[in-house]
C-alpha positions as CSV (number, residue, x, y, z in Angstrom):
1,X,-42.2,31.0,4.0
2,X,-45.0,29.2,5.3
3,X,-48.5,30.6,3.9
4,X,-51.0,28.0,5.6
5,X,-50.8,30.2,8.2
6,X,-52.6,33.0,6.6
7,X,-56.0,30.7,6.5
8,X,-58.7,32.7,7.8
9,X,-59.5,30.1,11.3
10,X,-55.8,30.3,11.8
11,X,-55.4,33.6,12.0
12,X,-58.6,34.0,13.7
13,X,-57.3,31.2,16.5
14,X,-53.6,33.0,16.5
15,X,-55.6,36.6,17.3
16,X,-57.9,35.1,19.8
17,X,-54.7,33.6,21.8
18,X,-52.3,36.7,21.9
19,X,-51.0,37.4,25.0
20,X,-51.7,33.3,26.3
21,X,-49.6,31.5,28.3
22,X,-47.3,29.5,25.3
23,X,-46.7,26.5,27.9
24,X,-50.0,25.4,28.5
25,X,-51.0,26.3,25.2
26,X,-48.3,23.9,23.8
27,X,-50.0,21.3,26.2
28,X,-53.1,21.7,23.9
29,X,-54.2,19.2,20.7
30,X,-53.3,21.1,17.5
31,X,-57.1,22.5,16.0
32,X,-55.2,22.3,13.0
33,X,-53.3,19.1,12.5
34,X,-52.9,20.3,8.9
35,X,-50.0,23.0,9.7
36,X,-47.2,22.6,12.5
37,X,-48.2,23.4,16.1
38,X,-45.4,25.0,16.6
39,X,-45.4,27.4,13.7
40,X,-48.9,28.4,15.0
41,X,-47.0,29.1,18.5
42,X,-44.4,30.5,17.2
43,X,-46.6,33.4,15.4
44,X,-49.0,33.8,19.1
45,X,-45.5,34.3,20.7
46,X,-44.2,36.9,18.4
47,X,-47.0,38.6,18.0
48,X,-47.0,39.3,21.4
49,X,-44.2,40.4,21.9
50,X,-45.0,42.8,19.0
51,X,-48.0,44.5,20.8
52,X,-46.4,46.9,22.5
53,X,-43.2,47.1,20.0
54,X,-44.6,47.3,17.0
55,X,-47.9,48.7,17.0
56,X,-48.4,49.1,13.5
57,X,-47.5,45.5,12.6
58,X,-49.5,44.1,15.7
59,X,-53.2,46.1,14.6
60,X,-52.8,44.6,10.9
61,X,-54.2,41.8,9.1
62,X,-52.4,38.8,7.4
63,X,-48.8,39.6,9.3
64,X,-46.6,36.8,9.1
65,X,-44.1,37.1,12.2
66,X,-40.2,35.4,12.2
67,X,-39.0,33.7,15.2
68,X,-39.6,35.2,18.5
69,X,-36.0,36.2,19.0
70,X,-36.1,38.4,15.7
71,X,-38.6,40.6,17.1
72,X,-36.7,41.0,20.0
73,X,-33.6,41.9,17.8
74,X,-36.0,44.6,15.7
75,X,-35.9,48.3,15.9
76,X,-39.0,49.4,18.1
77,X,-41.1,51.3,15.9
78,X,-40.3,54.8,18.0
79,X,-36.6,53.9,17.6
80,X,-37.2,53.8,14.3
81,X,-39.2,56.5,13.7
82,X,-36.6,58.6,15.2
83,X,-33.8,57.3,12.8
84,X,-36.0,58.4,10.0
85,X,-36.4,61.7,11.4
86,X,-31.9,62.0,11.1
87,X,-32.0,61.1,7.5
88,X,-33.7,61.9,4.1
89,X,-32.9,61.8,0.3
90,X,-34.0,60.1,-3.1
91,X,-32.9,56.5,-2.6
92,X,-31.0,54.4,0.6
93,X,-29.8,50.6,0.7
94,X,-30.1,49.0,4.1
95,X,-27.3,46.3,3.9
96,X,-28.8,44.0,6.8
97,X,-33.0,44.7,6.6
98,X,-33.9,42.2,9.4
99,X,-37.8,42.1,10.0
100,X,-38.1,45.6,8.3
101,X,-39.2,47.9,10.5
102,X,-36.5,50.5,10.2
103,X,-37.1,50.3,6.1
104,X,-41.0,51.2,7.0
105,X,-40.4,54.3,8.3
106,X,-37.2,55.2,6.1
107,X,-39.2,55.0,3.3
108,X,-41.3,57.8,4.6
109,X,-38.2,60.2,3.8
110,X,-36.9,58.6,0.8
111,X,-38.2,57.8,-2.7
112,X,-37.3,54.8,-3.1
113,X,-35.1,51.9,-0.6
114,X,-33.6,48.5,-1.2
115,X,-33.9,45.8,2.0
116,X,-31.2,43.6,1.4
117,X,-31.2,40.2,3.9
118,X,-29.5,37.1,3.4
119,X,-31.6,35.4,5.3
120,X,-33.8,34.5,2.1
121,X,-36.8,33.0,4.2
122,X,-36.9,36.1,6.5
123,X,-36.7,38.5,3.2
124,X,-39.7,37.0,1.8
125,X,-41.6,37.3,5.2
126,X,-41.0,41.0,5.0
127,X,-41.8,41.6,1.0
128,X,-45.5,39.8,2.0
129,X,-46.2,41.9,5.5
130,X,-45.1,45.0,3.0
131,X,-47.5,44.2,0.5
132,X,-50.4,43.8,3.7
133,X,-48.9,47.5,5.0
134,X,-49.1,49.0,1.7
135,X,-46.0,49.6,1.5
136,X,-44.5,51.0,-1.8
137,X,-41.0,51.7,-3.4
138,X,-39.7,48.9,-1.9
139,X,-36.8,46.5,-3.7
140,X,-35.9,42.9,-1.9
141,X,-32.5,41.6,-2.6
142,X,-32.4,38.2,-0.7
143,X,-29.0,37.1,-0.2
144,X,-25.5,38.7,0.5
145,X,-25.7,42.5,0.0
146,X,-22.2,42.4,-1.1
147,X,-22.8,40.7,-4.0
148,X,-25.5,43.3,-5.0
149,X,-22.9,46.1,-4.3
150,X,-20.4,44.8,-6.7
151,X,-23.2,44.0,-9.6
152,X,-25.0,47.6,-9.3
153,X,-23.7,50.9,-11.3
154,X,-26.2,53.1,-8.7
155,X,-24.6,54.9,-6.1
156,X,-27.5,56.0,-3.4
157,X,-28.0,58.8,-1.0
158,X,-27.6,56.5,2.2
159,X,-26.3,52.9,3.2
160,X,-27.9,52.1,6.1
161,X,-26.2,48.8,8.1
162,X,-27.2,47.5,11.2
163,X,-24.1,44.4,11.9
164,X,-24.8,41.3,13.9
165,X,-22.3,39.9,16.1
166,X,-20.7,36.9,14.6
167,X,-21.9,33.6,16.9
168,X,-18.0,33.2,18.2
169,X,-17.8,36.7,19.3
170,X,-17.7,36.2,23.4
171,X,-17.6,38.6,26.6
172,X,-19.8,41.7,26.4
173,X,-17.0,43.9,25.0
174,X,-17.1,43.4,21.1
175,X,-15.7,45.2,18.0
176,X,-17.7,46.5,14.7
177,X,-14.6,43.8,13.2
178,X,-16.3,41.4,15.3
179,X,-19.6,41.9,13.5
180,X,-21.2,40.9,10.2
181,X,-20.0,42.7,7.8
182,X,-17.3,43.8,9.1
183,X,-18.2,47.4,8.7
184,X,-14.2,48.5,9.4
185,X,-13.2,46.3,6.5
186,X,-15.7,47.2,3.7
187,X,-16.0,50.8,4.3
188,X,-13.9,52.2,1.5
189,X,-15.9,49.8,-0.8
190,X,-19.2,51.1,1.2
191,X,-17.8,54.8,0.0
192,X,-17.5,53.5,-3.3
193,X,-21.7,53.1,-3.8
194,X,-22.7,56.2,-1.3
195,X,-21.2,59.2,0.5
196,X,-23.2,59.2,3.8
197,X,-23.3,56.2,5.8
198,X,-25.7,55.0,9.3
199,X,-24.3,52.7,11.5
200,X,-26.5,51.2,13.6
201,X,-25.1,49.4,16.4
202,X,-26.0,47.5,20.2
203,X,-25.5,50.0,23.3
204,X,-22.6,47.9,24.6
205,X,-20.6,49.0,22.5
206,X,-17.7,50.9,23.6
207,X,-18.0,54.6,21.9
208,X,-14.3,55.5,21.5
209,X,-13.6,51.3,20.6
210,X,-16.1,52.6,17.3
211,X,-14.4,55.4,16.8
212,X,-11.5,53.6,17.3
213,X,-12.6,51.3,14.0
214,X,-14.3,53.8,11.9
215,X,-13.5,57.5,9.8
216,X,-15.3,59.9,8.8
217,X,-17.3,60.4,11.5
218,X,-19.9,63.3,11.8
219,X,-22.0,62.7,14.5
220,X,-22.9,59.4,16.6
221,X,-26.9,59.5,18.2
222,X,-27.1,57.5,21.2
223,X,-30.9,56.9,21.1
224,X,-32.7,55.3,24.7
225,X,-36.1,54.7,24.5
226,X,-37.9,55.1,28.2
227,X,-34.6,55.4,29.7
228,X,-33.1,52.6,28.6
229,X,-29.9,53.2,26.1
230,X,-31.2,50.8,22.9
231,X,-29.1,51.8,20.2
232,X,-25.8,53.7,18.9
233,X,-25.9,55.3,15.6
234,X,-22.8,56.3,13.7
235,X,-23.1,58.7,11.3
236,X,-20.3,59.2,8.2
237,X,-19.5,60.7,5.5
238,X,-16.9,60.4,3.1
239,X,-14.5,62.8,3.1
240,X,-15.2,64.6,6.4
241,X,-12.6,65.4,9.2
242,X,-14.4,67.9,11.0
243,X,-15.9,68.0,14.8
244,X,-17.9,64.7,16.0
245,X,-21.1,66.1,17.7
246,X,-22.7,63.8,19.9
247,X,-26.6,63.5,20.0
248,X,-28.4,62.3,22.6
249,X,-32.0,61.3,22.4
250,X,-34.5,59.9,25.2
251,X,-37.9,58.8,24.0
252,X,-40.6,59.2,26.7
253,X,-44.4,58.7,26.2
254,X,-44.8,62.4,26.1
255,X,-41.8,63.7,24.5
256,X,-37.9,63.1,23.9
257,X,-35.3,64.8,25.8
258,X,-32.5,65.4,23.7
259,X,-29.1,66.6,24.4
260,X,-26.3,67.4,22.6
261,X,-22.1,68.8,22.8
262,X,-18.9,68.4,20.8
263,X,-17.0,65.3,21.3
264,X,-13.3,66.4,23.3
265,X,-14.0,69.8,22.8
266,X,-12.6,71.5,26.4
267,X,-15.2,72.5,28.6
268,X,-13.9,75.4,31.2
269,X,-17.1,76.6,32.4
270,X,-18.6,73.7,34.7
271,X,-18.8,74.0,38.0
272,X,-18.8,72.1,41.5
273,X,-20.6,72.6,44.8
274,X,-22.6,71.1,48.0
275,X,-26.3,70.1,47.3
276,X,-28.9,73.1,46.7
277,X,-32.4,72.5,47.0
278,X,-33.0,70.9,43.5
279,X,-30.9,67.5,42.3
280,X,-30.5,66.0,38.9
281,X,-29.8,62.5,37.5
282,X,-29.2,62.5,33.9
283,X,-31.3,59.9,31.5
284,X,-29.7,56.5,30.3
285,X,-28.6,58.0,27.0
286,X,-26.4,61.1,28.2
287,X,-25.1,59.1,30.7
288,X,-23.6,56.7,27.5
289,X,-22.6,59.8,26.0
290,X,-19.8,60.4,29.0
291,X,-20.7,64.0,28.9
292,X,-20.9,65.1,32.4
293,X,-18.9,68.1,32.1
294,X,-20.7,69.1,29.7
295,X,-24.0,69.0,31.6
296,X,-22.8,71.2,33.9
297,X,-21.5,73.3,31.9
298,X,-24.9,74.0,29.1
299,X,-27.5,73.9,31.9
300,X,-25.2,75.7,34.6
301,X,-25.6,73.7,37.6
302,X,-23.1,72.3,39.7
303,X,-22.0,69.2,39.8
304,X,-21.7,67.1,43.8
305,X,-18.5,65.3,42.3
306,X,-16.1,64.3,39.8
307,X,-17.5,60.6,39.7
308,X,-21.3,61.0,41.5
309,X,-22.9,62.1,38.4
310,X,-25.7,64.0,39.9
311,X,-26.0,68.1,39.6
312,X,-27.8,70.5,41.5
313,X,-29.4,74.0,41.6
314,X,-31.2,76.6,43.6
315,X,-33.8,77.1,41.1
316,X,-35.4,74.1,39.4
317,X,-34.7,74.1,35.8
318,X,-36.0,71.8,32.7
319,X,-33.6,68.8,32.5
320,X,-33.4,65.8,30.7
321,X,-33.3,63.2,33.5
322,X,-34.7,63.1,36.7
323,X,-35.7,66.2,38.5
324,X,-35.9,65.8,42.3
325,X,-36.3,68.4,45.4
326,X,-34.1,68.2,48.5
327,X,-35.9,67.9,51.4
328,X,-32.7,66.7,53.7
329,X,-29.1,66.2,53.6
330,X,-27.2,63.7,56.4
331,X,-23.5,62.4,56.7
332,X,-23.6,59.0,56.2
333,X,-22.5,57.6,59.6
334,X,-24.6,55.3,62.3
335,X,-26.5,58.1,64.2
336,X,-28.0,60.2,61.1
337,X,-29.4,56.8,59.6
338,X,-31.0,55.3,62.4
339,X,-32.4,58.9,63.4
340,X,-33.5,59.4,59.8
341,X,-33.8,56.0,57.6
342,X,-33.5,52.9,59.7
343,X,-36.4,50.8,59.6
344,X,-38.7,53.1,57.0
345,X,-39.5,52.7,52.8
346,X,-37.5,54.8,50.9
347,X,-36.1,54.5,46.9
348,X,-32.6,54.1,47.0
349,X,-30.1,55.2,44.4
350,X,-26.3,54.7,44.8
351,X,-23.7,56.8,42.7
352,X,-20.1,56.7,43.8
353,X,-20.5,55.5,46.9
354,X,-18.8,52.0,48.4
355,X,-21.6,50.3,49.4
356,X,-24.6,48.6,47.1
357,X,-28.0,49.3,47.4
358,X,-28.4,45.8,48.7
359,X,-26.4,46.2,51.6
360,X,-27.6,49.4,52.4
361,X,-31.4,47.8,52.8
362,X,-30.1,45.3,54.4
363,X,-28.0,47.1,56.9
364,X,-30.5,49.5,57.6
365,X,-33.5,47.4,57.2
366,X,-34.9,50.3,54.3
367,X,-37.9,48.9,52.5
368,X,-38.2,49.4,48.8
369,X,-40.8,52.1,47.6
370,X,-42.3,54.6,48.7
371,X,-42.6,58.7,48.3
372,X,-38.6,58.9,49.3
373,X,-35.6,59.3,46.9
374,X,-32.5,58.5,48.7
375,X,-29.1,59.2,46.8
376,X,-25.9,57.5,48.6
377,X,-23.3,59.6,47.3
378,X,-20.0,61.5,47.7
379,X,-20.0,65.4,47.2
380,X,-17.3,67.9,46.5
381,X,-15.3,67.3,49.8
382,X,-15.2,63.6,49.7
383,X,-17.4,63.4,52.4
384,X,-20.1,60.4,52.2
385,X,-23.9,61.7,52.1
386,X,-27.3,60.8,51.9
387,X,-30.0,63.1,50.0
388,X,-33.1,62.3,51.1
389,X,-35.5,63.7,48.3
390,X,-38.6,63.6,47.1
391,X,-39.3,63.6,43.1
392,X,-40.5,66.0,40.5
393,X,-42.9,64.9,37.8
C-alpha cells in the first residue's frame, strides 16, 4: 500500500479533480513527480466512481481507493446495508472481504467480524480506510481464508462469502464450482466452523443451477437496487430441509418494494383475463425470482398471459413494479397503428411479442419518449395487442 498518497497537496489535488475527465488529465505534467501519475489517477478515477456508490467512503478524509475495477466489483452501500438488515449475531467471518464495504455495515449487527482477503495489498487498504471510518471490532487476516479455517478452534454465528469467478470461467452461464472457493466443495468444511451460511453471488446466475450445487437452503434474497437485479444471496443452514422462501427486494430512493412466496409450492388461485383499466410490470428482482404465478395469485390480479408477464386490475392497487393506467387497447394490425401510433413519440415496451422494439420504431416511425407507454404484447387469446398507457407515479 502506497501511503505518499495520503500527503495533504495530494489529497487536496485528488479532491479538487473528482469527477475530471482522466484522459486529458493523464495528458497533464505530474505536480508531483515524487509519487506515480498514475497512482494519483487511479485514486481521482475511483473516487469517482465512489460518489454516488459509496457515500460514506467518498465524504471522508484520508481514503485510500483500490483499482477502479474493484469499486465497481463492491457492494453499493444500500446493497449492503440491506444485507445487514438479514443477519445479526455475536461474531461473522467474511471469507472473500474485497474493498470492505459489506463488513462496514455487518459490523453494525455483530460484535465482532474477521475480513479475510488474499489479496494482501488490498487487505491492508481496507484495515487503513477502517481506521479513518472509525471502525472498530474489526480482525484482518490477509491471505487464504482457508488456511485461517483450519488453524482456528472458534466456530462463529455467520460465514459470509462472496466467490469470484475464476479468470478461465467463459460464456455468461457459470457455476458456484466455477467460482473461487468453490463454495459446493468446501461447504461441509464451511459447516464445520458455523451453522448459518450467506452466499453472496452475481445476478447471472442461474437460480435452480445454485440450488442445483448447494444444501441446506433456507431462503435465497434476490436484491435489485433501482430496478436493476445486482445481487443473489443464498442463505443456509446446516441441518435444514425445510421450505426455500424466496425474498425479493427492490431498493428505490424512497423505499424498497419487497416481495416474497414459497419456492415450488402449487399456486391454484391465479387468474387470467383481457386488460382492465390498470396494468402492471413487475420490478427487475421478482422478475429473477420466476414468480409470476405467484403475483397473480398474492395481489389478485389477472394475468394477460402465460409468457407476457404483465397483470391487470379494475381498481389500482400498490404494486411493486410499474403501475400504469389504460387509456387504449388496439389489435396489432396495419390500420389500428397508423390510425393510432404511426408517426408520433411514445415509450415502447415489448413482452412476448415477435417483433423488437427496434423494428417496431422503425416500421412505424415511433419516436422515443414522451407521456405514452406502449406494451406490445400477447393477451389470454393469443391475439397480438398494443396497450397504449399512460404511467402512474
Amino acid at each position: 500500500m502506497n501511503t505518499s498518497i495520503l500527503h495533504p497537496e495530494i489529497q487536496e489535488f485528488i479532491i479538487q479533480n473528482t469527477g475530471a475527465d482522466i484522459t486529458k488529465l493523464a495528458l497533464q505534467k505530474n505536480p508531483f513527480p515524487e509519487v506515480d501519475w498514475i497512482l494519483i489517477l487511479n485514486q481521482i478515477e475511483a473516487r469517482t466512481k465512489a460518489k454516488e456508490k459509496l457515500p460514506t467512503w467518498f465524504d471522508s478524509k484520508n481514503i485510500i481507493y483500490p483499482s477502479k475495477i474493484s469499486v465497481e466489483q463492491t457492494s453499493s452501500e444500500k446493497t449492503a446495508a440491506y444485507k445487514a438488515s438479514l443477519i445479526a449475531g455475536e461474531s461473522l467471518i467474511d471469507l472473500t472481504g474485497g474493498f470492505g464495504v459489506d463488513d462496514y455495515y455487518f459490523l453494525k449487527k455483530f460484535k465482532s467480524l474477521i475480513h479475510c482477503e488474499i489479496n494482501e495489498e488490498l487487505s491492508e487498504i481496507v484495515s487503513h480506510n477502517f481506521k479513518q471510518l472509525q471502525v472498530e471490532n474489526c480482525l484482518f487476516h490477509a491471505g487464504d481464508s482457508i488456511h485461517l479455517l483450519e488453524e482456528t478452534n472458534q466456530k462463529f454465528d455467520w460465514i459470509y462469502i462472496d466467490p469470484s469467478r475464476r479468470n478461465d470461467s467463459k460464456g455468461k452461464v457459470f457455476m458456484l464450482k466455477d467460482c473461487l472457493p468453490n463454495v459446493p466443495e468446501l461447504l461441509d468444511f464451511y459447516f464445520e466452523k458455523s451453522d448459518s451460511i450467506l452466499i453472496k453471488t452475481a445476478p447471472l446466475l442461474d437460480i435452480s443451477a445454485g440450488l442445483s450445487e448447494l444444501k441446506n437452503v433456507k431462503n435465497i434474497h434476490i436484491i435489485a437496487l433501482e430496478n436493476e437485479v445486482k445481487e443473489l444471496l443464498f442463505e443456509i443452514h446446516k441441518g435444514y430441509f425445510g421450505e426455500i422462501t424466496l425474498k425479493t427486494a427492490n431498493i428505490l430512493k424512497e423505499k424498497t418494494e419487497t416481495f416474497e412466496f414459497v419456492l415450488g409450492k402449487e399456486t391454484i388461485s391465479f387468474s387470467y383475463g383481457l386488460p382492465q383499466q390498470y396494468l402492471y410490470e413487475p420490478n427487475a428482482a421478482i422478475m429473477k425470482s420466476g414468480g409470476f404465478d405467484e403475483v397473480s395469485a398474492i395481489f389478485n390480479i389477472n394475468k394477460l398471459h402465460k409468457h407476457s408477464h404483465l397483470y391487470t386490475s379494475e381498481n389500482l392497487i400498490d404494486f411493486p413494479g410499474r403501475k400504469f393506467e389504460v387509456q387504449k387497447v388496439i389489435p396489432y394490425n396495419k390500420t389500428e397503428m397508423k390510425n393510432e401510433l404511426a408517426n408520433t413519440q411514445a415509450n415502447i415496451t415489448t413482452r412476448n411479442f415477435p417483433e423488437t422494439v427496434e423494428n417496431i420504431r422503425k416500421k412505424w416511425k415511433i419516436k422515443n419518449g414522451g407521456n405514452l407507454y406502449c406494451f406490445f404484447t400477447t393477451d389470454v387469446k393469443d391475439n397480438k395487442i398494443v396497450l397504449i398507457c399512460t404511467k402512474i407515479i
